[in-house]
N, C-alpha and C positions, 0 to 999 in steps of 0.2 A: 575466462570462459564466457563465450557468446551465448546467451542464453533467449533463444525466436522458437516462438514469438512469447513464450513466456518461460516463468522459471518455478522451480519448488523447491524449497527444501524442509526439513523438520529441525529445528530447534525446542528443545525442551520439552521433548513431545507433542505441542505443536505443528502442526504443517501450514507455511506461510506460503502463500503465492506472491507473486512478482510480476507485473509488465508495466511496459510504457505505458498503455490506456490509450493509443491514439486510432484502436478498431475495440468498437463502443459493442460489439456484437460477442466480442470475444472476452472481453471483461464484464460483461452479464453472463454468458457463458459457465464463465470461471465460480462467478458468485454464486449462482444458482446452483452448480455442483453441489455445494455445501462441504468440498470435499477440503477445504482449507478454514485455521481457527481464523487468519488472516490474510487477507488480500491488498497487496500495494500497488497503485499504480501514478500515475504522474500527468503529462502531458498536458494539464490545463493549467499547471502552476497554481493553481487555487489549494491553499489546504482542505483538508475535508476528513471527516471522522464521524463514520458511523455506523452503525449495523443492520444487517439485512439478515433477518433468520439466526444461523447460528456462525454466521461469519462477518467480521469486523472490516470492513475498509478505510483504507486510509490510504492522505495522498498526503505525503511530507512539506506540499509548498516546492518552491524551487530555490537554485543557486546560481541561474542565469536567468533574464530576463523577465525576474519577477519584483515586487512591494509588497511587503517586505520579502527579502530573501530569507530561506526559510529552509531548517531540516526538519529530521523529528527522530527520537528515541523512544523506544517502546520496552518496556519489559514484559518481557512476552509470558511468562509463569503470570505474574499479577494482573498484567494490561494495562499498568499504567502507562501513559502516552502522553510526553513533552515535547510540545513545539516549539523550537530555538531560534529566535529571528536574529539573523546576523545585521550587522551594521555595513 
């Protein structure tokens, strides 16, 4: 599934948002809704974790042309959030 210019879905009662992050206007947008527990976006390859209001963003790092390479796993009920730097 194509998901333009972003995505939503609810997991565990949770509502997570999804984009690329490469329209800076649109991913404030999204934040400022307030209408997601989570927001993920990417496009700078930088990790990042933090919160705005009552929603979390996070950017997992990347697995092409980033140092370290990088995912991330979130347990969305707790919020605990591990970042995995691959070799």
């Amino acid at each position: 599934t194509l998901h333009e210019p972003f995505g939503s879905l609810d997991v565990a009662g949770r509502t997570l948002g999804f984009l690329h992050g490469d329209d800076p206007g649109l991913l404030r947008d999204l934040i400022a809704s307030e209408a997601f527990a989570y927001v993920f976006h990417g496009h700078t390859h930088a990790r990042r974790d933090h919160r705005n209001g009552p929603t979390r963003i996070i950017n997992p790092g990347a697995l092409h042309r980033a140092r370290p390479r990088s995912f991330a796993v979130l347990e969305v009920v707790s919020g605990a959030l591990e970042f995995v730097d691959l070799l």
